[in-house]
Steps between C-alpha positions, in 0.01 A plus 500: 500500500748798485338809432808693456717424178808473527696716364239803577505725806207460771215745439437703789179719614566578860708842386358760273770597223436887416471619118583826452296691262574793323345801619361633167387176347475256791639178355746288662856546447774263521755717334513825326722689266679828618352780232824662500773266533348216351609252768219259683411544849477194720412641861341856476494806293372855486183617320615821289228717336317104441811372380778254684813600593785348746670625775797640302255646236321655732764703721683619156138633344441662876801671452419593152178625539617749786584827404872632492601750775818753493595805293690342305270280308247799511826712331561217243112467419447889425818508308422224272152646488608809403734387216181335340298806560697668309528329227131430490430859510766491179264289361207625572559791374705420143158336442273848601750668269480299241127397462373745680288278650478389890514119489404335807695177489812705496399631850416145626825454350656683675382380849607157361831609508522702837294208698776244327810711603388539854437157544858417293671727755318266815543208371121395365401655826212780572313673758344868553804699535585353165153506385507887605827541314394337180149724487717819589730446198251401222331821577829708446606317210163563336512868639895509332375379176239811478820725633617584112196545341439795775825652447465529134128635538717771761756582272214524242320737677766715619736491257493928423571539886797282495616686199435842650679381858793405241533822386526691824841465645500350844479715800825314626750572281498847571583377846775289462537149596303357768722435793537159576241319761683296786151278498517398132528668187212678286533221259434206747190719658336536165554163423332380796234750457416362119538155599277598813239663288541168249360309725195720650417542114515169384330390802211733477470459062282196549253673699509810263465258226211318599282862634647689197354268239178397623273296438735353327746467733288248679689251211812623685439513824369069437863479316712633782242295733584174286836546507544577907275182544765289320745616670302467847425107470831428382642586781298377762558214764403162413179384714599213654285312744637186700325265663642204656719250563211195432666215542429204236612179676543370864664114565290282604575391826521054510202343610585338835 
């Protein structure tokens, strides 16, 4: 009697058939779906982070994941950064001014929008230098925000000196004009100066904030913590961790 059907290939035992298993769950695969492209994978595929990915996948999420290098992408990072610094610290402080109240979400707001304008400027990208560039910005746009509430407590305070120096006529008219600097003019010095000293003040107003107002400025030191957080994992590299290529299915050689 024929033990073979016909119509049905010969079973075979002399050569072992491997089944690849997956290395998180261990079951046998005879096809799997690429996680980001959606496509199934016949012969082998990459493990990413426990998910699988093809060949293609893989190389463009590698080349994602990797952190942008030049000065120009750094240059196009801290200028979008800056734009939304600015206007954070718009809004950060309209709401100071008008509530009189510190609220902390604007803060994490505002990292919200630095971290997404860095990583709008490289292209979903991150790493330190933008990481460092994000933190470095949130702080100054928090510090920029505080920068009109101390002017008006300066002006406040020494409003009868200004008047006084007002009155007195200026040592240099009596002198005549100023002759003319071949370096630069006085103007374009004291410009530089008060956007110089801009700078050092708002950067330093935080600080005076949080020592000049404690305990209580332990609420603001946590809000300008919150906020330079946000902005901190936003712009961080993806983790990515590849493992791989497992391959899912060999031919099976004929049986002699």
């Amino acid at each position: 009697m024929d033990s073979n059907p016909q119509g049905t290939e010969p079973l075979q035992f002399e050569t072992a058939v491997p089944a690849v298993t997956s290395p998180d769950t261990g079951d046998a695969r005879t096809g799997v779906t690429c996680m980001a492209c959606q496509r199934t994978i016949d012969v082998e595929y990459f493990d990413l982070n426990g998910q699988p990915v093809c060949e293609a996948c893989r190389t463009q999420i590698t080349a994602h994941a990797t952190t942008p290098k030049g000065i120009g992408v750094l240059a196009r990072a801290g200028l979008f950064g800056l734009g939304a610094a600015i206007l954070g610290a718009v809004l950060y402080y309209a709401v100071i001014a008008i509530a009189n109240l510190e609220i902390g979400i604007v803060a994490i707001a505002i990292g919200y929008m630095v971290g997404y304008a860095v990583r709008m400027a490289t292209g979903g990208r991150g790493g330190r230098r933008f990481q460092v560039l994000a933190l470095l910005l949130t702080y100054w746009a928090v510090g920029l925000a505080y920068t009109p509430l101390a002017f008006q407590q300066m002006t406040g305070s020494g409003g009868e000196a200004t008047a006084s120096s007002e009155a007195a006529p200026a040592p240099e008219a009596a002198l005549g004009p100023e002759p003319a600097n071949a370096e630069g003019s006085p103007e374009d010095m004291s410009l530089m100066l008060a956007v110089a000293a801009l700078l050092v003040l708002s950067m330093a107003l935080p600080v005076l904030v949080v020592i000049g107002s404690m305990p209580s400025g332990l609420i603001s030191a946590a809000i300008i913590a919150f906020g330079m957080h946000q902005a901190w994992q936003m712009t961080a590299a993806p983790t990515v961790q590849i493992t791989g290529p497992y391959r899912i299915a060999t031919e099976v050689p004929a049986s002699v």
